[in-house]
C-alpha positions as CSV (number, residue, x, y, z in Angstrom):
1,X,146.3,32.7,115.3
2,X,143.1,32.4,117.4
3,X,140.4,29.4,117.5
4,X,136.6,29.7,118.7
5,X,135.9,27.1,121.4
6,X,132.3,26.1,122.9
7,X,130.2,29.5,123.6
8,X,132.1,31.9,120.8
9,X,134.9,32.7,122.9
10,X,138.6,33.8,120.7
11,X,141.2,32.4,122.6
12,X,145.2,31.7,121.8
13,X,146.8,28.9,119.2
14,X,148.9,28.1,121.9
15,X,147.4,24.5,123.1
16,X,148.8,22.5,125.8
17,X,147.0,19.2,125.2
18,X,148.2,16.9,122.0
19,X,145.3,15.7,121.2
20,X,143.6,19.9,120.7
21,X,147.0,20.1,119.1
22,X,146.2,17.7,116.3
23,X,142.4,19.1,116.1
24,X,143.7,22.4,115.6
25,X,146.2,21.1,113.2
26,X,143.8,19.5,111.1
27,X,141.6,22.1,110.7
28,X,143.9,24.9,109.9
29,X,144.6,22.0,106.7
30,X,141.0,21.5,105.7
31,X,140.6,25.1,106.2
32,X,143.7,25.5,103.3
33,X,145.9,27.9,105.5
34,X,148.5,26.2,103.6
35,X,151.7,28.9,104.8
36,X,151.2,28.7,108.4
37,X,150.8,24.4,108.0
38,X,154.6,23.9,108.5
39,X,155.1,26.5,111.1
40,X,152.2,24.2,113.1
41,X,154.0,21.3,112.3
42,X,157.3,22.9,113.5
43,X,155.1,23.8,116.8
44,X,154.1,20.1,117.1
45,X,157.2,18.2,116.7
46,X,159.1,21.1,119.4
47,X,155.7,19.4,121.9
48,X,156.6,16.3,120.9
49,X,160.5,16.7,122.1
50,X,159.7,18.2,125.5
51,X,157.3,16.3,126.4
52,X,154.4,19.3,126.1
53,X,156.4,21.9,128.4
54,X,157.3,25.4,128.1
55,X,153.7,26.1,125.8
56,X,151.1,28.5,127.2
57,X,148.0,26.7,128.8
58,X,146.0,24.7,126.5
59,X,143.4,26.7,123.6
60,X,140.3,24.1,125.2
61,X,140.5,26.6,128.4
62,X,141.9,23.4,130.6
């Protein structure tokens, strides 16, 4: 899965900051991608338990 940020450019799902996390997250709902909701979800609460290490840099290029 791959997001747009600011200036058009594709990058990665794989965010490193929790609060992009939960943006991404809630558009991927409003958006209806209904099958990969859980797997996000999943993604999250794995963050959540180690404290937001071992994910590739964050999808808002910081």
């Amino acid at each position: 899965m791959s997001i747009t940020k600011k200036g058009g450019e594709i990058i990665e799902f794989e965010c490193f900051h929790l609060e992009c996390w939960k943006r991404f997250f809630q558009e991927a709902v409003e958006r209806g991608i209904r099958e990969r909701v859980r797997e996000y979800e999943m993604k999250l609460d794995m963050k959540l338990k180690t404290g937001g290490k071992g994910l590739n840099g964050c999808c808002c290029g910081e």
